[in-house]
ROSE-4610 file (N, C-alpha, C; in Angstrom, 1 decimal, always signed):
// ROSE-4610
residu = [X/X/X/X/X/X/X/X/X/X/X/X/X/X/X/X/X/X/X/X/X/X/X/X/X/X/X/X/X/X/X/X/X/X/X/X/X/X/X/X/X/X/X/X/X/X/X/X/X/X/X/X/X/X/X/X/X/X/X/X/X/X/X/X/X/X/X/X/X/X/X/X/X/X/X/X/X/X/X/X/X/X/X/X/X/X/X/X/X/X/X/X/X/X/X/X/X/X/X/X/X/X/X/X/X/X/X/X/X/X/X/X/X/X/X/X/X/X/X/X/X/X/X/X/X/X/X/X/X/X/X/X/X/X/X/X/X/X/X/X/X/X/X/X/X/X/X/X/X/X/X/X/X/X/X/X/X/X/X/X/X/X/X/X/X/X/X/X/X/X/X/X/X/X/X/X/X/X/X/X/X/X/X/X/X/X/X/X/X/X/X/X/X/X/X/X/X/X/X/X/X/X/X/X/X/X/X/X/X/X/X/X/X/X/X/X/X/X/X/X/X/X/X/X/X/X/X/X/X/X/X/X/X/X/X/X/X/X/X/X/X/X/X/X/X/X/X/X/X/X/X/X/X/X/X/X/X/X/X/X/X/X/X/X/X/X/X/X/X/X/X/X/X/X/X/X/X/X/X/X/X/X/X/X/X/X/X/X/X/X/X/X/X/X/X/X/X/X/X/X/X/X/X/X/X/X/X/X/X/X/X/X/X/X/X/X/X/X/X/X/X/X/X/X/X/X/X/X/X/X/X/X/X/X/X/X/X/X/X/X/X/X/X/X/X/X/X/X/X/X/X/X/X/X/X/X/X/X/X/X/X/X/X/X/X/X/X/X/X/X/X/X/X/X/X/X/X/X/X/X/X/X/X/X/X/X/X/X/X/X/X/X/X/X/X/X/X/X/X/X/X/X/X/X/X/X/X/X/X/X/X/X/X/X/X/X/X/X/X/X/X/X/X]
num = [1/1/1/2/2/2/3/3/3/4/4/4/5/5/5/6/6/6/7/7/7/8/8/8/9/9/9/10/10/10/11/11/11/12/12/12/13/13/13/14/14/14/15/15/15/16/16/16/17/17/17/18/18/18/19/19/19/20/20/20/21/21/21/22/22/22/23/23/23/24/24/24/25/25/25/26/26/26/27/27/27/28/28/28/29/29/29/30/30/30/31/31/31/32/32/32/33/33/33/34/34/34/35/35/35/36/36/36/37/37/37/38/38/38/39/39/39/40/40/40/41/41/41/42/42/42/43/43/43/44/44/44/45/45/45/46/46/46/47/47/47/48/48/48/49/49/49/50/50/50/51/51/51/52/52/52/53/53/53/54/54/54/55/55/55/56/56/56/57/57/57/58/58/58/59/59/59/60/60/60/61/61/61/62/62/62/63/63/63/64/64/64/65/65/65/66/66/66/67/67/67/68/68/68/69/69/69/70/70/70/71/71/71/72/72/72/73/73/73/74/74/74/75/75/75/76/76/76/77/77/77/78/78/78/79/79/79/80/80/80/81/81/81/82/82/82/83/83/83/84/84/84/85/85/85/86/86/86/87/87/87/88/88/88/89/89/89/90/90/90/91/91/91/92/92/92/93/93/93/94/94/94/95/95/95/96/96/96/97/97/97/98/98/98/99/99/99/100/100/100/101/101/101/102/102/102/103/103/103/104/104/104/105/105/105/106/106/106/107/107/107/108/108/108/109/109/109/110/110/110/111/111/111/112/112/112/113/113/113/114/114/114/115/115/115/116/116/116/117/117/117/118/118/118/119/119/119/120/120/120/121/121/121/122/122/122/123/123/123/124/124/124/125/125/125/126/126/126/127/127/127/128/128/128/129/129/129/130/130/130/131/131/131/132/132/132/133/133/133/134/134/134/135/135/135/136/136/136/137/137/137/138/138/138/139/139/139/140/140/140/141/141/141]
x = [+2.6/+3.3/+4.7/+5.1/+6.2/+7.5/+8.6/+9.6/+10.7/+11.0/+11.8/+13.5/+13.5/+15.1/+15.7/+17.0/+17.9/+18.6/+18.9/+19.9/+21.3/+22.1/+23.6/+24.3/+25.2/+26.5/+27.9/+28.1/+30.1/+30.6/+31.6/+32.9/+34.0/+34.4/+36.1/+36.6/+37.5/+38.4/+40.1/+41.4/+41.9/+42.3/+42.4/+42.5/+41.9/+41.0/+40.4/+40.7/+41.3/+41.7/+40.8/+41.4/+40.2/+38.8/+38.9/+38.1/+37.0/+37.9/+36.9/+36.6/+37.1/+36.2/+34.8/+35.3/+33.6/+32.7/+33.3/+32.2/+31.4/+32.1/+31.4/+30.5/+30.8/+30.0/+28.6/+28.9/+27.7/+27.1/+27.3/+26.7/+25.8/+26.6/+25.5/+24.3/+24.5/+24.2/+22.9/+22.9/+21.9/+20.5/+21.0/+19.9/+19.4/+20.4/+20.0/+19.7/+21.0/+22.1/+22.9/+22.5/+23.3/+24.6/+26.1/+26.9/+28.0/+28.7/+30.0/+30.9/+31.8/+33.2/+34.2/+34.9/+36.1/+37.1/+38.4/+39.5/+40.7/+40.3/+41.3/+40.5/+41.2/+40.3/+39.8/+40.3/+40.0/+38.8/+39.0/+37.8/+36.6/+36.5/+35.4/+34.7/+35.6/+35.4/+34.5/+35.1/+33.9/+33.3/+32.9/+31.6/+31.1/+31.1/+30.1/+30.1/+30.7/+30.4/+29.3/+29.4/+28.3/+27.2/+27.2/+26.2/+25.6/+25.9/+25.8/+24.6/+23.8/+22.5/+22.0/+22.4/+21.6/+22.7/+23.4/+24.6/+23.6/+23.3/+23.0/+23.5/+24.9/+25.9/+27.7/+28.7/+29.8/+30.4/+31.1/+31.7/+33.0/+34.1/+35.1/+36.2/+37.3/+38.3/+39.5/+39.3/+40.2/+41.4/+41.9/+43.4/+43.6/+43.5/+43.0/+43.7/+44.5/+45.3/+44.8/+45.5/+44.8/+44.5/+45.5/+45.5/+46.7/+46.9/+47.9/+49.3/+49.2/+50.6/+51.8/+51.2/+52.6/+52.7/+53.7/+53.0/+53.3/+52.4/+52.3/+52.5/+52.7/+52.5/+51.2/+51.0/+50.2/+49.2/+50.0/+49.8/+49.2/+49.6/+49.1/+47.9/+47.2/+46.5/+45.5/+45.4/+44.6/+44.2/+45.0/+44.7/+43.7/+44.2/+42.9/+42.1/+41.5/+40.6/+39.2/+40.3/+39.2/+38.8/+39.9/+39.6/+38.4/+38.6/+37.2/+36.5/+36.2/+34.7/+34.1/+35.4/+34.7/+34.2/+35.1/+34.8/+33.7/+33.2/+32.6/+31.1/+31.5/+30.5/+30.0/+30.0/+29.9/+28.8/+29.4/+28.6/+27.4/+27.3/+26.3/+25.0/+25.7/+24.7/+25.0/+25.9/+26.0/+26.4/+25.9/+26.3/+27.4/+28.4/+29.2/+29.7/+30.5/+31.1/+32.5/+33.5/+34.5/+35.3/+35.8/+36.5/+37.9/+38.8/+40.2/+40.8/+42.0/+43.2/+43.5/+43.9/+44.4/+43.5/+43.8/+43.0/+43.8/+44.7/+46.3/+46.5/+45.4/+46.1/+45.2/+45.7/+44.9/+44.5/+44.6/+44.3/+43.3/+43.6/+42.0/+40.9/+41.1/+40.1/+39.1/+40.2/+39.6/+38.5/+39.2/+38.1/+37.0/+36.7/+36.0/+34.8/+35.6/+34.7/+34.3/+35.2/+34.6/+33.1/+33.4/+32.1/+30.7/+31.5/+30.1/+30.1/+30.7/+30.5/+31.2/+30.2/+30.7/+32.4/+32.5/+34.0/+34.1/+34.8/+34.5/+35.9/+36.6/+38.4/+38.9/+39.4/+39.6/+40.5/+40.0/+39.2/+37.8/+37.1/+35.5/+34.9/+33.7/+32.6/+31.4/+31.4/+30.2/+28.8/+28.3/+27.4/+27.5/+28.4/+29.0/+29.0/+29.3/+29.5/+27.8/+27.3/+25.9/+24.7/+25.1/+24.5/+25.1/+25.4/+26.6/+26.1/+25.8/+25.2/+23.8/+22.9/+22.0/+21.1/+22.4/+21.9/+22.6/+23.5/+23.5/+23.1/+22.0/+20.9/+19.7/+19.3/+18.2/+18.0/+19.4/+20.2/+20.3/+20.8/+21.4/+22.7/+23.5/+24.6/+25.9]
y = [-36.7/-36.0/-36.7/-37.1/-38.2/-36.6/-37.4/-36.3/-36.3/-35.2/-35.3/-35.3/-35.7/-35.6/-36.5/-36.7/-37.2/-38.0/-39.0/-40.0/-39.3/-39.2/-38.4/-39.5/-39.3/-40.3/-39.4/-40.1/-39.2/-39.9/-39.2/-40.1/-39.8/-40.6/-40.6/-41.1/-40.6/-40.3/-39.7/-39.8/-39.2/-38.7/-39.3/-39.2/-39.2/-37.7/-37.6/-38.1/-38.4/-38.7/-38.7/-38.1/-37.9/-38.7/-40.1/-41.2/-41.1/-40.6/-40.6/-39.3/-38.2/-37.2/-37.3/-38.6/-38.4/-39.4/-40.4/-41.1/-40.0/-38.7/-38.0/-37.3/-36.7/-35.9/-36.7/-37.9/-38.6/-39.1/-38.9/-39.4/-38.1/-37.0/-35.7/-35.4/-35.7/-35.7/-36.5/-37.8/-38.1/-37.8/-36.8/-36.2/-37.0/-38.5/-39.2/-38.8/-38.3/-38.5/-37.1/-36.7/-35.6/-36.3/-36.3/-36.6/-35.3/-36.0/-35.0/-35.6/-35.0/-36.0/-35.3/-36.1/-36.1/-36.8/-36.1/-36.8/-37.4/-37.4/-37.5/-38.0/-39.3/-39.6/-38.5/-37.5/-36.5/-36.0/-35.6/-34.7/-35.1/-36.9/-37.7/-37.9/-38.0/-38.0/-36.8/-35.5/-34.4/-34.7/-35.0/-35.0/-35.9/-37.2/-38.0/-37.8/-36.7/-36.2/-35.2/-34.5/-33.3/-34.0/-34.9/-35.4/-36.8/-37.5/-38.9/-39.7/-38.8/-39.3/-39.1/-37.7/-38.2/-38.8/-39.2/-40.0/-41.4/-41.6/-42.8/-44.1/-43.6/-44.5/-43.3/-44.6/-44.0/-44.9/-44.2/-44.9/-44.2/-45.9/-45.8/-46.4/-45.6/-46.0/-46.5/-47.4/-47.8/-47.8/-47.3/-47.0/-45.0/-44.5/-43.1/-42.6/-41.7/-40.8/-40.4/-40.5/-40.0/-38.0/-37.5/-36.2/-35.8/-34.5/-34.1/-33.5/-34.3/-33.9/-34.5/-35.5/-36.5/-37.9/-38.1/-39.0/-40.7/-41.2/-42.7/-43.5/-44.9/-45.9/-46.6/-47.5/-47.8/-48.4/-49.3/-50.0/-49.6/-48.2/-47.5/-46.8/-46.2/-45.4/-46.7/-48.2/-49.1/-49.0/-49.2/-49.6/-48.1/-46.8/-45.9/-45.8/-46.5/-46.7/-47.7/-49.1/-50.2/-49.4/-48.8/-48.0/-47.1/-46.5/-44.9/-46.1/-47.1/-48.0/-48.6/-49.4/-50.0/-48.7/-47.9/-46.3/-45.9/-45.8/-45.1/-45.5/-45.9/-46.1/-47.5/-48.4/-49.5/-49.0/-48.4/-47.7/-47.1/-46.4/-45.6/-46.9/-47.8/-48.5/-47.7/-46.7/-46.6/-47.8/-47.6/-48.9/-48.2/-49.2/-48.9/-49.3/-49.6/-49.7/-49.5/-50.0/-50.0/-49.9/-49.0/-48.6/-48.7/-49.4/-49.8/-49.9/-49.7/-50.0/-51.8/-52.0/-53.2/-54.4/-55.3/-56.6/-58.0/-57.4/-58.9/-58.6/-57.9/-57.6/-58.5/-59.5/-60.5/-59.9/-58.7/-58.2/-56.7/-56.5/-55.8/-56.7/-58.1/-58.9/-59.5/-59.5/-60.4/-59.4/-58.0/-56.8/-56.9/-56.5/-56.9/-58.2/-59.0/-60.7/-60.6/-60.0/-59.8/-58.6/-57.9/-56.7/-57.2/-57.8/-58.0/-57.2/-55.8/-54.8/-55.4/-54.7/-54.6/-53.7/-54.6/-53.7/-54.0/-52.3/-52.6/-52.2/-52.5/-52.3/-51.5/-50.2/-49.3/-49.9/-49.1/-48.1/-48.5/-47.6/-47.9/-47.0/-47.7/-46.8/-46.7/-45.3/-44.7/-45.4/-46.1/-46.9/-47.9/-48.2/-49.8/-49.4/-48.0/-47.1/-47.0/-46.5/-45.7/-47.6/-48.4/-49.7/-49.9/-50.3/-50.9/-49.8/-48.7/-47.3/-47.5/-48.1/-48.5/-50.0/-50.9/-52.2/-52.1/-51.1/-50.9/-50.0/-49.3/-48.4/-49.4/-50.2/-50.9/-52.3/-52.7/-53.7/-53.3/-52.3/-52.0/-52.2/-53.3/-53.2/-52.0]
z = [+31.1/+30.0/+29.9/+28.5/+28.5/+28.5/+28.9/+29.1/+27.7/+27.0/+26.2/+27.2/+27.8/+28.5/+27.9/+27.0/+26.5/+27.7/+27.5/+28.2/+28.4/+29.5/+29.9/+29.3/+28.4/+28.3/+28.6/+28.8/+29.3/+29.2/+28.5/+27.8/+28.0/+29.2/+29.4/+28.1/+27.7/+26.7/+26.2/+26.5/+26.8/+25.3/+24.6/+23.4/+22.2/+21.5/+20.4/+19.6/+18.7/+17.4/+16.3/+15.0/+14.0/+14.1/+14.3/+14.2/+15.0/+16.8/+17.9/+17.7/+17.0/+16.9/+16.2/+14.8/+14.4/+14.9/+15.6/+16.5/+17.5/+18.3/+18.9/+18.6/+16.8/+15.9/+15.8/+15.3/+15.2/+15.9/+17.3/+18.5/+19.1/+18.8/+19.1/+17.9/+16.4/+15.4/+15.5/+16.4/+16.6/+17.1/+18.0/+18.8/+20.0/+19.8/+21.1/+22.2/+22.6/+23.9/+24.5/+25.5/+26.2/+26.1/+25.1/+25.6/+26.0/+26.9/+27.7/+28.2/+28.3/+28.4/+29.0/+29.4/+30.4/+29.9/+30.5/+29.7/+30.4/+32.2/+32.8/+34.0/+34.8/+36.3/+36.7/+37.3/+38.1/+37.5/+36.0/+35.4/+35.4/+35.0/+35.4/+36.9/+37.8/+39.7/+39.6/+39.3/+39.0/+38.5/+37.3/+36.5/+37.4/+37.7/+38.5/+39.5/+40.5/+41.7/+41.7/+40.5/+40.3/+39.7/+38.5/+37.7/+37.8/+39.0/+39.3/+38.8/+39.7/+39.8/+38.2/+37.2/+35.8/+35.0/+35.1/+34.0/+33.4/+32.4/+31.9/+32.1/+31.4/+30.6/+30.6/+30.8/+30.5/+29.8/+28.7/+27.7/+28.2/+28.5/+29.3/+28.7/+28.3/+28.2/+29.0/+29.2/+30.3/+30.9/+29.5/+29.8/+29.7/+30.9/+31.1/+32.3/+32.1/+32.8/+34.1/+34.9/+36.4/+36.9/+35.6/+35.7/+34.3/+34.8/+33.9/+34.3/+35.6/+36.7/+36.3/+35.4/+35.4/+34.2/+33.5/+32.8/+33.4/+33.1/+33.7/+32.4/+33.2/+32.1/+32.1/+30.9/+30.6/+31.5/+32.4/+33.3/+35.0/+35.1/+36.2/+35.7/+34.0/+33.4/+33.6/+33.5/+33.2/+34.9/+36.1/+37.5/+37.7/+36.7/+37.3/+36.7/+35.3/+35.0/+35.7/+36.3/+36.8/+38.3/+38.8/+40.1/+40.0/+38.9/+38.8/+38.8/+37.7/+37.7/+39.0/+39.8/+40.9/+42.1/+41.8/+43.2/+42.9/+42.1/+41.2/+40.6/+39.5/+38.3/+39.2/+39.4/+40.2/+41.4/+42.1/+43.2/+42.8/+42.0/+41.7/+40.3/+40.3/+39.5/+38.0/+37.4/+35.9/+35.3/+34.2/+33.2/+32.3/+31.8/+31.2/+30.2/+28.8/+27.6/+28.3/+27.3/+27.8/+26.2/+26.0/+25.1/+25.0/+24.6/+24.5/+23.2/+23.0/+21.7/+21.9/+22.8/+23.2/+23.6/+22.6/+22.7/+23.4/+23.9/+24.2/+25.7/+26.9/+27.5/+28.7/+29.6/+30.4/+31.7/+31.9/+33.4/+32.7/+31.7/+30.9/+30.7/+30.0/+29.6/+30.7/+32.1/+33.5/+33.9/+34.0/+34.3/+34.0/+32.5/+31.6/+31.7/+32.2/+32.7/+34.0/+34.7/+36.3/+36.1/+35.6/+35.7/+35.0/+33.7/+32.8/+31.5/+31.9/+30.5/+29.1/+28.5/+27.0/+26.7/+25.5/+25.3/+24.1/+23.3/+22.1/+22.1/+20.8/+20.2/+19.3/+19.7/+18.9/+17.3/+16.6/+15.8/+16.1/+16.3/+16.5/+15.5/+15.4/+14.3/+14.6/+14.4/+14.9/+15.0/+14.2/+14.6/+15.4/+15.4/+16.4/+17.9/+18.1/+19.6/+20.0/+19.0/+19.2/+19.2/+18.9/+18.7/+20.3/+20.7/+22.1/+23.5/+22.8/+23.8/+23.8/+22.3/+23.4/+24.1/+23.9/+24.3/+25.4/+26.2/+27.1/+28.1/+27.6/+27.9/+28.3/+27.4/+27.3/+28.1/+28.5/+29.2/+30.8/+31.1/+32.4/+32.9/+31.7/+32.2/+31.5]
C-alpha cells in the first residue's frame, strides 16, 4: 500500500516578509509538503531534536539568529547558521537549500562550495523555492 505521507520541510527563517510569506502560502497550497518552521538556532535544535529522523529537507537561511536573548551581528548569525548545518543537518544526512539576501559575501559562498547545497538569493519566488525543494528532494543533496 503506497503511503500518502508528505515530505517534512522546515524552514528556518528569521524573517517573514510579505514575499516569504507567500512563498510559504504557496508551498502549503501545494499540497506537497509538511512544511514548518523555525526562526531561531535554538527553535530549529528542537525541531530536529524532536523531528530528525522525518525532516525531508531544510530550507536554511543562513544568516539566522541564535535566539532572542540578544542581538548579534551579521556575522556571528552566519557562524550559527553553518554551525546548526554541520551539528546538525550534516549529521543526520538532511538535505538542504540555503536561503540568503547576500550574494558578496566570500565566507557564505566557501560554505556553500564546501557542502555542495543549493542556494538561492533573496527575493525568491515561489516556484523557484518549490523547483529547488524538489531537485533537492529527488537529489539527496
Amino acid at each position: 500500500m503506497a503511503s500518502d505521507k508528505k515530505p517534512v520541510v522546515l524552514w528556518i527563517e528569521d524573517k517573514l516578509d510579505s514575499l516569504m510569506k507567500e512563498v510559504a502560502k504557496y508551498l502549503k497550497e501545494t499540497g506537497k509538503y509538511d512544511l514548518r518552521s523555525a526562526s531561531t538556532v535554538m527553535e530549529a535544535r528542537k525541531a530536529i531534536e524532536e523531528g530528525g529522523k522525518d525532516i525531508a529537507l531544510v530550507l536554511l537561511d543562513i544568516i539566522i539568529p541564535v535566539g532572542i536573548e540578544r542581538i548579534q551581528n551579521v556575522q556571528e548569525m552566519m557562524e550559527a547558521g553553518i554551525h546548526l548545518y554541520r551539528a546538525y543537518l550534516k549529521k543526520l544526512g538532511i538535505p538542504v537549500v540555503v536561503l540568503t539576501c547576500r550574494d558578496d559575501d566570500a565566507a557564505q559562498r566557501a560554505f556553500v562550495d564546501e557542502v555542495g547545497v543549493r542556494m538561492l538569493f533573496k527575493p525568491v519566488f515561489p516556484d523557484e523555492v518549490e523547483k529547488a525543494i524538489d531537485e533537492a528532494l529527488r537529489s539527496g543533496v
